[in-house]
Legacy VTK file of the C-alpha trace (Angstrom):
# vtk DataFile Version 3.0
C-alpha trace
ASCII
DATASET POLYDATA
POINTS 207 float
62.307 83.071 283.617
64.489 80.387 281.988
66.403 80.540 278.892
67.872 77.917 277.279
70.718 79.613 275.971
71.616 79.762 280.355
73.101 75.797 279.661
74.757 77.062 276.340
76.622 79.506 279.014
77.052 76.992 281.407
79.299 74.504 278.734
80.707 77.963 277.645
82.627 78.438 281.159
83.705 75.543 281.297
85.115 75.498 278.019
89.347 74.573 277.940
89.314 76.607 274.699
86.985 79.124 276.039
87.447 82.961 274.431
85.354 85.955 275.551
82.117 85.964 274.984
79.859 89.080 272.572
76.091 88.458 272.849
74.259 89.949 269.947
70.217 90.753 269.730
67.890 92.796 269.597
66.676 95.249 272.676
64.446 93.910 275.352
65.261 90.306 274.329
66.513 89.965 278.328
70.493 89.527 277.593
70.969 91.489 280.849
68.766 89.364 282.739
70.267 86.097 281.248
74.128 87.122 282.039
72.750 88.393 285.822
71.192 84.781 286.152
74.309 83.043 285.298
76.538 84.797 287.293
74.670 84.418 290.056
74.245 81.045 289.476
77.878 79.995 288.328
80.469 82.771 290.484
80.815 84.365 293.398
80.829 88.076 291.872
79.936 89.652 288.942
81.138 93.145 287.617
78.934 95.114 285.594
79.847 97.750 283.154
76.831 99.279 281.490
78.710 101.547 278.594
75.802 103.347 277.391
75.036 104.532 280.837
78.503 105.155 282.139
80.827 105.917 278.784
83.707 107.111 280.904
84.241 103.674 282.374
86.051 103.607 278.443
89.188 105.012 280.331
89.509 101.696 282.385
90.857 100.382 279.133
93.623 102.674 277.737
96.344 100.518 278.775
95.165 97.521 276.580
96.711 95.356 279.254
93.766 92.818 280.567
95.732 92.334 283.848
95.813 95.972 284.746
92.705 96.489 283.676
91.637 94.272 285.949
93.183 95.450 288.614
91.520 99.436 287.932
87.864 97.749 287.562
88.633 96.397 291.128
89.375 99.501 292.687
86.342 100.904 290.995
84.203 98.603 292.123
85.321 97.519 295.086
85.102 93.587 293.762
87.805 91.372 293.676
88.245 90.546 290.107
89.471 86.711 290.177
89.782 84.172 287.394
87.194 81.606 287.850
85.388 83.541 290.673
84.531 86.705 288.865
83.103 87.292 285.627
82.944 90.659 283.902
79.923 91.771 282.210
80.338 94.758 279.402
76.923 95.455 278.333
75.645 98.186 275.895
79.241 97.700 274.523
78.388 99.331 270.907
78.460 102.475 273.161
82.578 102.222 272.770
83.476 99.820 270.109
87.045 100.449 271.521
86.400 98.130 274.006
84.978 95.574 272.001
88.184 95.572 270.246
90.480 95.022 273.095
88.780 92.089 274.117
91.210 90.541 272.005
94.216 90.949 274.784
92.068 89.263 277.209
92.010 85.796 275.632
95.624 86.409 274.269
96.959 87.054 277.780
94.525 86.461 280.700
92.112 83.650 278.881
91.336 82.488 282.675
89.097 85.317 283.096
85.506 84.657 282.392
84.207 87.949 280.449
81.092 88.507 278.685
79.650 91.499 276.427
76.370 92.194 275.181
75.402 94.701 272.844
72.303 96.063 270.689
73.354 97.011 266.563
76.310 95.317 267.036
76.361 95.840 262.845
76.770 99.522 263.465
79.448 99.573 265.469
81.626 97.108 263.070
80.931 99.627 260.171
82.633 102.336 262.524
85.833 103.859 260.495
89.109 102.534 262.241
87.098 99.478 264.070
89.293 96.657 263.993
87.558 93.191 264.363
89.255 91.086 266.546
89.053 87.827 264.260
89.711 84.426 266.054
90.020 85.714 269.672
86.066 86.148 270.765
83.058 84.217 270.052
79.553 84.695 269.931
76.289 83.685 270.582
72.628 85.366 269.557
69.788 85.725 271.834
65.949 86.223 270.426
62.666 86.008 271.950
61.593 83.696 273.964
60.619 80.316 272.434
57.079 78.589 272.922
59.196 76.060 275.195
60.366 78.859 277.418
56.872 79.977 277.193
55.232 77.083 278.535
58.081 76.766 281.487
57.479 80.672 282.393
53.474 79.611 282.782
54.512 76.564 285.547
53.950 73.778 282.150
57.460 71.940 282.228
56.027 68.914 282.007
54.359 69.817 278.985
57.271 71.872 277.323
59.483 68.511 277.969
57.151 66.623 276.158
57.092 68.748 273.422
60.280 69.177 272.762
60.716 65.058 272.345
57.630 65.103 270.503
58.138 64.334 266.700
56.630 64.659 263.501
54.494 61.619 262.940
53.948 61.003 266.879
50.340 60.582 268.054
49.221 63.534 269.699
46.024 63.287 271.534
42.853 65.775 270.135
42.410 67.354 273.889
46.516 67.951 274.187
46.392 69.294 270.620
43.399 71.725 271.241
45.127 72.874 274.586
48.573 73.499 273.034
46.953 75.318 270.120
45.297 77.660 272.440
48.548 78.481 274.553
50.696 78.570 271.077
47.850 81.393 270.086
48.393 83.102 273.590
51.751 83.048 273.053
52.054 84.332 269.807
49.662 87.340 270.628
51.605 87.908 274.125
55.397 88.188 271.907
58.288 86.623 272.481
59.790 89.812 275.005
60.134 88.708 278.631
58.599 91.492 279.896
55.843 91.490 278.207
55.502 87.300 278.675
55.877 88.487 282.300
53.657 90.744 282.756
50.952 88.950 280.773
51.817 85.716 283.320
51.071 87.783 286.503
48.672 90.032 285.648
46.517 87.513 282.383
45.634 90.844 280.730
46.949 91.893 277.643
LINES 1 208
207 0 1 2 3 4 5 6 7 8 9 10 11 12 13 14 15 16 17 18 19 20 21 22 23 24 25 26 27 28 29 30 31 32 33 34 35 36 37 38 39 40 41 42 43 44 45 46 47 48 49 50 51 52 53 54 55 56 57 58 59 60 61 62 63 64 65 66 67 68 69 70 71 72 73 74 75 76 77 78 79 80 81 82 83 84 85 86 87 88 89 90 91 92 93 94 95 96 97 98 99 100 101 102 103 104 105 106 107 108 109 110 111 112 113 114 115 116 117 118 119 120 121 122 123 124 125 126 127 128 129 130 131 132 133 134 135 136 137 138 139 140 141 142 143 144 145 146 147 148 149 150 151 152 153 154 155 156 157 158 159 160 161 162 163 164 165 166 167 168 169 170 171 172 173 174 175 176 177 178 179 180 181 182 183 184 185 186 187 188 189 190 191 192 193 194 195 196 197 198 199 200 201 202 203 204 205 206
């Protein structure tokens, strides 16, 4: 399903000031889906480090040095790991807020390399005693629900979510388009903003 936040991470890699990239929200929200879908969509591999799955993947990252780091996460993987044809995904990073951390080396000395981490409770893991927030050297960006927009392209209405979206207060909005949007904004709001459940109410129109 499409997100709109996939062109906010499309202008993001092609950023000249571009630093590493921390996605924040809640569970279930799809920021694993969203980073898959860009990768696939902008590079020709992706590495993906799941931390809360796989915490001993933390010992990739004693050295603090992004290029031989790099170099270890290739001959884990098996995936060449290069600038501007790889981008490294670090999800469930509050698992090791270490690494979160050290993601300050990688825009001091290898900013060419496209990296991305996503986390749940990020809040929790920045109360952690000793956790050093690397200030000025990684941006981020928050992911929530889906909105009614993303909605209406998930049910096959783009035509109807782009004239929405360039619809203003004060426009004249016919009584048959405003009686069929109110029913799919009630849908919608009954169905939740969670792409899986928006998916499985699409495919199977029970709820």
């Amino acid at each position: 399903m499409h997100r709109f936040a996939l062109d906010d991470l499309k202008k993001w890699r092609s950023k000249p000031n571009r630093k590493p990239l921390v996605i924040r929200g809640a569970r279930q929200v799809g920021k694993t889906y969203l980073v898959r879908q860009f990768a696939g969509e902008m590079f020709k591999h992706l590495v993906e480090i799941n931390f809360e799955r796989a915490p001993w993947f933390a010992s990739l990252f004693t050295s603090n040095d992004p290029e031989k780091i790099s170099k270890l996460i290739e001959l884990e993987f098996d995936i060449p790991v290069i600038p501007g044809d790889t981008l490294l995904f670090f999800d469930e990073i509050q698992a090791t807020p270490a690494i979160l951390a050290s993601l300050r080396y990688f825009h001091e000395e290898l900013p060419e390399q496209h990296l991305i981490a996503a986390g749940s409770l990020l809040e929790f893991a920045f109360e952690e005693p000793g956790f050093s927030m690397p200030v000025g050297r990684i941006e981020y960006m928050h992911l929530g629900p889906m909105q009614f927009e993303e909605f209406l392209i998930a049910d096959g209405k783009e035509r109807l979510a782009a004239w929405l979206n360039d619809f203003s207060l004060g426009d004249d909005m016919p009584e048959s388009l405003h009686r069929r949007l109110t029913g799919m904004l009630k849908t919608f709001l009954v169905t939740g903003g969670m792409p899986e459940a928006v998916s499985v109410y699409l495919k199977s129109g029970s709820w």
